[in-house]
KOLSE-769736 format. One record per atom (N, C-alpha, C): residue in three letters; y, z, x. Coordinates in steps of 0.2 Angstrom, whole numbers, plus 5000, padded with zeros to 4 digits. Layout:
BEGIN
alaYZX
...
//
This chain:
BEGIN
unk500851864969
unk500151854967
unk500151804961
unk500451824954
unk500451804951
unk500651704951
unk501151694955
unk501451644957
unk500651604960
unk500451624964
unk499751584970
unk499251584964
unk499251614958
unk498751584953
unk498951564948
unk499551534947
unk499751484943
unk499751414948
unk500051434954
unk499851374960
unk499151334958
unk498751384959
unk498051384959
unk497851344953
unk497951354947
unk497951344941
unk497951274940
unk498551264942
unk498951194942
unk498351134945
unk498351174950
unk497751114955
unk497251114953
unk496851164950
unk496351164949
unk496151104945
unk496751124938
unk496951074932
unk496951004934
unk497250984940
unk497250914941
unk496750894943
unk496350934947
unk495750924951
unk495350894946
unk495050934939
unk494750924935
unk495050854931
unk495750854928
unk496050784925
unk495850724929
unk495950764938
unk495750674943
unk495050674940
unk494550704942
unk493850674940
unk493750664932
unk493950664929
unk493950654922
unk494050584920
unk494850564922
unk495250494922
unk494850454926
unk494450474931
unk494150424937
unk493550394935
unk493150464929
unk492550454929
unk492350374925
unk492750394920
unk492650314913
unk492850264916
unk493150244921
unk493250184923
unk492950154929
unk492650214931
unk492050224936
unk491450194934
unk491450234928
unk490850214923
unk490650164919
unk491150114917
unk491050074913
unk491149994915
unk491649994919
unk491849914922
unk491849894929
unk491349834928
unk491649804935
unk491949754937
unk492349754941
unk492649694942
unk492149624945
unk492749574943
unk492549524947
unk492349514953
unk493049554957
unk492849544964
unk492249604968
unk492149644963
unk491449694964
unk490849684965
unk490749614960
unk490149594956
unk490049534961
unk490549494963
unk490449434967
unk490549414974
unk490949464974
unk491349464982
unk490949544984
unk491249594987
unk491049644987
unk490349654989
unk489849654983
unk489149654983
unk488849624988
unk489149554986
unk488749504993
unk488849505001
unk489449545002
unk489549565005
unk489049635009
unk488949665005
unk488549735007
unk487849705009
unk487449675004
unk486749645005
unk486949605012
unk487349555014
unk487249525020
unk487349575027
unk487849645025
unk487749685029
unk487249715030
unk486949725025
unk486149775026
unk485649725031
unk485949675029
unk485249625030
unk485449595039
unk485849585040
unk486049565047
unk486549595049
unk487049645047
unk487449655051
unk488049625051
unk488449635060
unk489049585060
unk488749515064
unk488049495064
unk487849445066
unk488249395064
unk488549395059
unk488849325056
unk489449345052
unk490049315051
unk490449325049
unk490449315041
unk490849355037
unk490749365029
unk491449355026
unk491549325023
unk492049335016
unk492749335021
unk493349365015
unk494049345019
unk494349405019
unk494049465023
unk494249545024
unk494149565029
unk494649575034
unk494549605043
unk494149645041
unk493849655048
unk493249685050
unk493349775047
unk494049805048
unk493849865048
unk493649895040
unk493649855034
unk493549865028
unk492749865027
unk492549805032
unk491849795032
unk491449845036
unk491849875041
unk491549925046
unk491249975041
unk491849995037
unk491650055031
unk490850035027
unk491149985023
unk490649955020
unk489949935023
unk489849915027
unk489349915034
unk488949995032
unk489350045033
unk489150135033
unk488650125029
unk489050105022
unk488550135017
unk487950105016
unk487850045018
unk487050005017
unk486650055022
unk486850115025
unk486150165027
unk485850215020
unk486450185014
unk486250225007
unk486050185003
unk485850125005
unk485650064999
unk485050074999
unk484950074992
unk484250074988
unk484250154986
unk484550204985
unk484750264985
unk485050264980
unk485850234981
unk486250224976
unk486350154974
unk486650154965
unk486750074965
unk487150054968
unk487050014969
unk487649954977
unk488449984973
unk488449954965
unk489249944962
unk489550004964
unk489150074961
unk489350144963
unk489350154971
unk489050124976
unk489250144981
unk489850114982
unk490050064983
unk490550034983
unk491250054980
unk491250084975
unk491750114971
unk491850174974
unk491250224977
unk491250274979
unk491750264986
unk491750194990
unk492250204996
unk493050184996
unk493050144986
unk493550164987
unk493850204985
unk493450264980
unk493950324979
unk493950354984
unk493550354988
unk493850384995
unk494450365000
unk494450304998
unk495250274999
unk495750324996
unk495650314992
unk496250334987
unk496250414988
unk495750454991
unk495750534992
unk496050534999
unk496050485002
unk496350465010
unk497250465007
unk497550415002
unk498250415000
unk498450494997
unk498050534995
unk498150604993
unk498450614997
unk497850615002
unk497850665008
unk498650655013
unk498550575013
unk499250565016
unk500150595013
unk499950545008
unk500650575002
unk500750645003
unk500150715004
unk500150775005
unk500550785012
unk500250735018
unk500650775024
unk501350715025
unk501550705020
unk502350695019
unk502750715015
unk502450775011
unk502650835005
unk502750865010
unk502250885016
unk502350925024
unk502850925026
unk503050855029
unk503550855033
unk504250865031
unk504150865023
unk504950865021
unk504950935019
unk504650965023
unk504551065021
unk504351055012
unk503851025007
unk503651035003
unk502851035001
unk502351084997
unk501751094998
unk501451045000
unk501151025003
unk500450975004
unk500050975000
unk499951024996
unk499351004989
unk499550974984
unk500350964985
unk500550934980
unk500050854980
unk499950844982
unk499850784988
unk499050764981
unk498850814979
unk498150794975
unk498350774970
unk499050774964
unk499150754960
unk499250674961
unk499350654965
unk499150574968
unk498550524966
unk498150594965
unk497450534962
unk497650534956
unk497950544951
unk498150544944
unk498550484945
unk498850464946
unk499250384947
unk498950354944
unk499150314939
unk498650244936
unk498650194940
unk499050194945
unk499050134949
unk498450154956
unk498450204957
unk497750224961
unk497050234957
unk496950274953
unk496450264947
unk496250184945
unk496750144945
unk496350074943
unk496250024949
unk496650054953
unk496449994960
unk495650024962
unk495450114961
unk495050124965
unk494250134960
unk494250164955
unk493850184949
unk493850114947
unk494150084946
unk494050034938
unk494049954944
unk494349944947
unk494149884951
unk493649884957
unk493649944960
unk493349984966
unk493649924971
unk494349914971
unk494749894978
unk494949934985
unk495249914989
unk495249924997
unk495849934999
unk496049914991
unk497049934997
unk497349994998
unk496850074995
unk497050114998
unk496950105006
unk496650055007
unk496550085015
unk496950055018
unk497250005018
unk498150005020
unk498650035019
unk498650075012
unk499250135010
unk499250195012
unk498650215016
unk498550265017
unk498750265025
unk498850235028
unk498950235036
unk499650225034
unk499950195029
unk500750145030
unk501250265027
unk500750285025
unk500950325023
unk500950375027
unk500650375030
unk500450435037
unk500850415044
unk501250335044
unk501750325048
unk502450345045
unk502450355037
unk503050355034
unk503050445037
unk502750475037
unk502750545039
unk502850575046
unk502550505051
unk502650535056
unk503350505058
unk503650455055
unk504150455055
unk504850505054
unk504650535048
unk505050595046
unk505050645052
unk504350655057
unk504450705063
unk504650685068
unk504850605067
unk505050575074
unk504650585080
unk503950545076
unk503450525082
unk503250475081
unk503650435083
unk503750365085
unk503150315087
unk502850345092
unk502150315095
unk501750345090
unk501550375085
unk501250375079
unk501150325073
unk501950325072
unk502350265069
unk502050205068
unk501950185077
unk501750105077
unk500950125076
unk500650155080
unk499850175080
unk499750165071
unk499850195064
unk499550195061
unk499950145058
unk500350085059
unk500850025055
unk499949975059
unk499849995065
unk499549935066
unk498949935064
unk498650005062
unk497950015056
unk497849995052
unk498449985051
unk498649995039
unk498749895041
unk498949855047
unk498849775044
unk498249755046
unk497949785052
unk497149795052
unk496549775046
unk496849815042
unk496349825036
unk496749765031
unk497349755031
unk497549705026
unk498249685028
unk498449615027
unk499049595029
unk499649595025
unk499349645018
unk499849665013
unk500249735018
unk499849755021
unk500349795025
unk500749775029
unk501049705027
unk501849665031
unk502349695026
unk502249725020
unk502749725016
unk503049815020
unk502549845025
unk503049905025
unk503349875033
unk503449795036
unk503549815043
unk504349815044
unk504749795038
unk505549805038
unk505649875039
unk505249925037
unk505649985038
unk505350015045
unk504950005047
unk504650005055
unk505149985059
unk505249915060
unk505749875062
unk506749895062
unk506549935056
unk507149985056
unk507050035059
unk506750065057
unk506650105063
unk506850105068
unk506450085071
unk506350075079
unk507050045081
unk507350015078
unk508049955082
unk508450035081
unk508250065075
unk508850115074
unk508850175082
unk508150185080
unk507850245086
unk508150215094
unk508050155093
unk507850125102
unk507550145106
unk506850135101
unk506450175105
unk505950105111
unk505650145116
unk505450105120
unk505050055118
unk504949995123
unk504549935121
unk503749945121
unk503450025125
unk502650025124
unk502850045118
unk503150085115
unk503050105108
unk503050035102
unk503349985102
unk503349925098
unk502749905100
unk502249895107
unk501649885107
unk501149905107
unk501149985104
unk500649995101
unk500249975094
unk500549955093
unk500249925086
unk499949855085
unk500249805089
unk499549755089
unk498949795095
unk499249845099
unk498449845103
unk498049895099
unk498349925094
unk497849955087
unk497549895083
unk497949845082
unk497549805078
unk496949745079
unk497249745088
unk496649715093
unk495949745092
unk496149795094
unk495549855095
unk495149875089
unk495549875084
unk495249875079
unk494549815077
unk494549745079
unk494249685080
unk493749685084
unk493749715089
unk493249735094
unk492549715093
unk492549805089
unk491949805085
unk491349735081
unk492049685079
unk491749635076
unk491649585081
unk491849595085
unk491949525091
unk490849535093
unk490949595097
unk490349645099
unk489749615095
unk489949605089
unk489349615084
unk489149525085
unk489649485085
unk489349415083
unk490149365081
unk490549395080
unk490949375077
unk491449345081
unk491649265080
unk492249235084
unk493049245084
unk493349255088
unk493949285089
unk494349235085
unk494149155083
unk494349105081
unk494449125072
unk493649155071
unk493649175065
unk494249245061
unk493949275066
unk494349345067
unk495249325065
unk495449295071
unk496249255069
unk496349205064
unk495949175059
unk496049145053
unk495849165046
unk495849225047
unk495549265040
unk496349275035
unk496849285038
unk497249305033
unk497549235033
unk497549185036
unk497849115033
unk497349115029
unk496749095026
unk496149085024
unk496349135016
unk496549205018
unk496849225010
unk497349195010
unk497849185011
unk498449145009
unk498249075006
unk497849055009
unk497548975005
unk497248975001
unk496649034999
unk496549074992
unk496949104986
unk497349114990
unk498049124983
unk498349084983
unk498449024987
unk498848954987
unk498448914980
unk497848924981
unk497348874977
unk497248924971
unk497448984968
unk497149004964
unk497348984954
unk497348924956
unk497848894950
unk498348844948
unk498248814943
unk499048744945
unk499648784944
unk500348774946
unk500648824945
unk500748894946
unk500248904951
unk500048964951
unk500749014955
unk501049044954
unk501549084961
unk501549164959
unk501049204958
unk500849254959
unk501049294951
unk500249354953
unk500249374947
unk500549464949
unk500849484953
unk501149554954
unk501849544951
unk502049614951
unk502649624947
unk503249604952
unk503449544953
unk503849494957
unk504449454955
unk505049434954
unk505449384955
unk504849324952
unk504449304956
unk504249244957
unk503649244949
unk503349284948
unk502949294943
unk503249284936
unk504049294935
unk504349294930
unk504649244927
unk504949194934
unk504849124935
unk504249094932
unk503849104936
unk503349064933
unk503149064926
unk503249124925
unk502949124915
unk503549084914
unk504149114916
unk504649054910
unk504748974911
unk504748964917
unk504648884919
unk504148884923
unk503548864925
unk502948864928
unk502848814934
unk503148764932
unk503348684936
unk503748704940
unk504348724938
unk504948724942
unk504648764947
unk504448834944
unk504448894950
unk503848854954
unk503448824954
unk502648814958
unk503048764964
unk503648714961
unk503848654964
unk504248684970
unk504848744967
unk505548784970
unk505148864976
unk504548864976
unk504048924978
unk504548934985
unk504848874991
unk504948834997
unk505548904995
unk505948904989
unk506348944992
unk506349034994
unk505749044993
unk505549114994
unk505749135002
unk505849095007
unk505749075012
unk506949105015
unk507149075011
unk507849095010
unk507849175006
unk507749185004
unk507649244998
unk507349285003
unk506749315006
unk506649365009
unk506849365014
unk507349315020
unk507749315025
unk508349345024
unk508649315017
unk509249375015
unk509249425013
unk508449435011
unk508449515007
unk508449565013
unk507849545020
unk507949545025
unk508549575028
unk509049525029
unk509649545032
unk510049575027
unk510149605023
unk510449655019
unk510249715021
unk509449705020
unk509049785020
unk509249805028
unk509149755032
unk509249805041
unk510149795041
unk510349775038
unk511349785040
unk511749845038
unk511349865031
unk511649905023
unk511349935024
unk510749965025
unk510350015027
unk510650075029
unk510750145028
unk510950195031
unk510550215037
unk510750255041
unk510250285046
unk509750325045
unk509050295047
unk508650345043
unk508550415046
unk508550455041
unk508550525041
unk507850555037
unk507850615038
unk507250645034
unk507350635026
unk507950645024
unk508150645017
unk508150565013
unk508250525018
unk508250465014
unk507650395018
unk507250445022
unk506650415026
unk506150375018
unk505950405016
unk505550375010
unk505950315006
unk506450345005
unk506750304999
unk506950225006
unk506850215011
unk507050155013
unk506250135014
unk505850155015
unk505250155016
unk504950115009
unk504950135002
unk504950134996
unk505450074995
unk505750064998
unk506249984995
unk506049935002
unk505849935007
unk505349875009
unk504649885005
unk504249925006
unk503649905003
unk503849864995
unk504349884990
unk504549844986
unk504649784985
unk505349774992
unk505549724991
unk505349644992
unk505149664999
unk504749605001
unk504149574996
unk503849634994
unk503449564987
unk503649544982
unk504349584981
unk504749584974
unk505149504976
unk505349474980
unk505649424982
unk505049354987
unk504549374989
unk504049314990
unk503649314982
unk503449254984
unk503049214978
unk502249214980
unk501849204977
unk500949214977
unk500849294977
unk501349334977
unk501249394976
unk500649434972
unk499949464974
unk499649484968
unk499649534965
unk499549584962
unk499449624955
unk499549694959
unk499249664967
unk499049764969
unk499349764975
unk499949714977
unk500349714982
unk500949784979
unk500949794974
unk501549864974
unk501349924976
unk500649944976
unk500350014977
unk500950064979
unk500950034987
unk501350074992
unk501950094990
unk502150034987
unk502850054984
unk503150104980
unk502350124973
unk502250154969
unk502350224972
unk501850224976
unk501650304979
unk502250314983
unk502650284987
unk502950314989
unk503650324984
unk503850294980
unk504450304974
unk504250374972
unk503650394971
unk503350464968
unk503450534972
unk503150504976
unk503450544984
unk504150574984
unk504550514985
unk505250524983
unk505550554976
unk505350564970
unk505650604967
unk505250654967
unk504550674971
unk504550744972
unk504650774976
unk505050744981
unk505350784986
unk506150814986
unk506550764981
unk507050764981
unk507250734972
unk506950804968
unk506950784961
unk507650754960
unk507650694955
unk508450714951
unk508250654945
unk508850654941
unk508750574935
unk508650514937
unk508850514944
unk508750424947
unk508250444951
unk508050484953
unk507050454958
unk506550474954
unk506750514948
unk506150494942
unk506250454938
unk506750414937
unk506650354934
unk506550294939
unk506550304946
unk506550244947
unk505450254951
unk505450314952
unk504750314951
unk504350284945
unk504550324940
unk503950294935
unk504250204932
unk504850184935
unk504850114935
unk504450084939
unk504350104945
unk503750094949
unk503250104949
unk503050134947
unk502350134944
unk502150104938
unk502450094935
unk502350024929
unk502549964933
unk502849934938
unk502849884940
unk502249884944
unk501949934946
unk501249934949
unk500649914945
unk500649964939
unk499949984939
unk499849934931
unk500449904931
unk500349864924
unk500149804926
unk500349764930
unk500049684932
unk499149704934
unk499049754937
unk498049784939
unk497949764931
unk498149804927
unk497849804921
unk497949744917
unk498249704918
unk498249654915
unk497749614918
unk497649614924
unk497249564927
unk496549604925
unk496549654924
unk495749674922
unk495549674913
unk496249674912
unk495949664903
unk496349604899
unk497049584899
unk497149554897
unk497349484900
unk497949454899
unk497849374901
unk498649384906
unk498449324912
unk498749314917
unk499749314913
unk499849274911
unk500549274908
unk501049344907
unk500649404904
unk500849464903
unk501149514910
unk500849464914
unk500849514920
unk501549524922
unk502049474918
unk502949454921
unk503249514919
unk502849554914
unk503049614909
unk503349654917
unk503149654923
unk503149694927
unk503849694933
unk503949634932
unk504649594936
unk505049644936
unk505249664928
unk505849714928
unk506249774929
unk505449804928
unk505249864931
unk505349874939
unk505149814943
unk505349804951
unk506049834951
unk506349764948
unk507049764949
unk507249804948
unk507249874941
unk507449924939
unk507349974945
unk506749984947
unk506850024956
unk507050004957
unk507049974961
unk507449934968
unk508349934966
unk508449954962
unk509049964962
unk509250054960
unk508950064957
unk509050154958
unk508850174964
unk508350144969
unk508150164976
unk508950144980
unk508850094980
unk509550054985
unk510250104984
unk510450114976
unk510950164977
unk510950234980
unk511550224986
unk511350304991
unk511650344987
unk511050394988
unk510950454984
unk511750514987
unk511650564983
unk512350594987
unk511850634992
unk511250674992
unk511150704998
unk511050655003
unk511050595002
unk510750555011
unk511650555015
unk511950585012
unk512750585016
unk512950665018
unk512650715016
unk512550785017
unk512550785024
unk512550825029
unk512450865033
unk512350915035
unk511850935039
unk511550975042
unk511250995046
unk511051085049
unk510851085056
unk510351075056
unk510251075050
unk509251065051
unk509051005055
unk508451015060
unk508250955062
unk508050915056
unk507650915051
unk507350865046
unk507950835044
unk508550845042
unk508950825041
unk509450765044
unk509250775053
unk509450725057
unk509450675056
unk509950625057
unk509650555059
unk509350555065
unk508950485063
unk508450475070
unk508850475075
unk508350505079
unk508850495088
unk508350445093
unk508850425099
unk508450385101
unk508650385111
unk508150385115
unk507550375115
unk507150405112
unk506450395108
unk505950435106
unk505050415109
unk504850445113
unk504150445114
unk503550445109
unk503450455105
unk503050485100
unk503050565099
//
């Protein structure tokens, strides 16, 4: 008894810390992209709907967004806004919680998630959308650990639906699955998620022409966001850039050789995924892949973050909490720099990548253990879902 009210205690405590931490940044600032993008965005939803096509965000973020203008003029537009994204971010709790699940560890740990400075500031202080990538890429990372495979693809093709930063988890999907061998309907669930997902906008008004040029259209947005410009997340290519800005903006061309090799390292060298080292391969693609492309920006690490965390709370030791909290500094330090201070500082965040990325990469001694447990299986293969 005693034990279930210190449990209780714990949560409560962070319950109260999460609204606490959420409220002042809740409260005080709004972003650029809130104030400019975002906003205009809602008013033309109130105002027409999907009549007409808006801004450079697939439909299903806007689907959300859409909801809330039933509460405009109720609530301030900024506050509503903010309000879906820390619902994003109660959506990454929730998910991180049922992959605490799978590894047999509590799921409430899973609340301690909104204390992240790296979800606190994507969601309270910028009121951004990328939990709603993170949180589907995380509920495939789970149902991976159960070996249900056709879930696997179902929420990968959610999580790029909403944003095409969720290309940075499709290396460990792709491992996956080559590992599993699993059927070729299961590889095609995930564009007919992402199809379907679009629907709803076709139906309203919107051309499928438009619909398939939205994510070249960001990439051309971050192409032009600057002379010299080659991103501002904790990357390889940002740290170039602070230090030669010419060279790196001229040499961008070789990002193209680098994430093919980083690529064919991670599927060759990669152990078999198992329950005990499922996160941590999952945690080194969402990583790696922006840590080695260039235009990379400030909140492409999120995923990387939270699942590094995951991973030393699943599997405490010296090397997954330090390579956690180095991921979370290479996350949640470039967001803050781009909200308070100046572009150049954001390279502080390179090393920190690098620093995970190589604490994750070294196999741990439980990923060579064996065991009757099923969680502790390598993947087997065929797998249906």
């Amino acid at each position: 008894m005693a034990g279930t009210k210190i449990e209780r205690a714990w949560l409560l405590a962070a319950l109260f810390a999460a609204i606490g931490l959420h409220a002042v940044p809740f409260l005080t600032y709004i972003s650029r992209d809130l104030d400019e993008a975002y906003r205009g965005w809602f008013n033309q939803l109130a105002e027409s709907g999907f009549s007409r096509p808006m801004g450079n965000y697939s439909p299903p973020f806007l689907y959300l967004l859409w909801c809330l203008t039933w509460l405009k003029g109720l609530i301030w537009t900024n506050a509503l806004i903010k309000l879906l994204a820390v619902a994003g971010g109660i959506w990454v709790a929730y998910s991180a919680g049922q992959i605490l699940k799978a590894l047999g560890k509590p799921q409430e740990l899973g609340l301690f998630f909104l204390l992240l400075p790296s979800i606190i500031l994507n969601t309270s202080l910028l009121g951004q959308s990328d939990t709603f990538w993170v949180a589907p890429c995380l509920l495939a990372t789970a149902a991976a650990i159960e070996g249900k495979y056709a879930r696997v693809s179902a929420w990968a093709g959610l999580a790029f639906a909403f944003k095409g930063q969720a290309a940075v988890f499709a290396p460990f999907v792709i491992l996956l699955f080559v590992r599993a061998r699993v059927r070729p309907f299961v590889w095609l669930i995930a564009p007919v998620v992402f199809f379907a997902a679009m629907v709803p906008a076709c139906l309203g008004g919107w051309t499928a022409s438009y619909i398939a040029s939205i994510y070249l259209g960001q990439a051309e947005y971050v192409d032009t966001a600057g002379d010299y410009f080659v991103g501002n997340g904790a990357s390889l290519w940002t740290l170039f850039g602070f230090l030669a800005p010419k060279a790196a903006s001229d040499l961008r061309w070789l990002g193209v050789p680098l994430i093919l090799g980083g690529l064919a390292a991670y599927w060759r060298y990669s152990p078999a995924p198992n329950a005990r080292n499922m996160v941590r391969l999952a945690a080194i693609s969402a990583a790696g892949v922006p840590f080695l492309l260039p235009l990379m920006l400030d909140r492409f690490f999120i995923l990387a973050a939270v699942l590094a965390v995951i991973n030393a709370i699943a599997f405490p030791s010296r090397r997954t909490i330090l390579a956690a909290a180095a991921m979370e500094i290479a996350s949640a330090w470039p967001i803050t720099v781009w909200a308070f201070l100046s572009h150049p500082w954001s390279a502080i965040g390179a090393p920190f990548t690098l620093i995970a990325l190589v604490l994750l990469w070294r196999e741990p001694k439980y990923a060579s253990e064996t065991s009757s447990s099923s969680r502790d299986e390598t993947v087997r293969a065929p797998a249906l879902g």
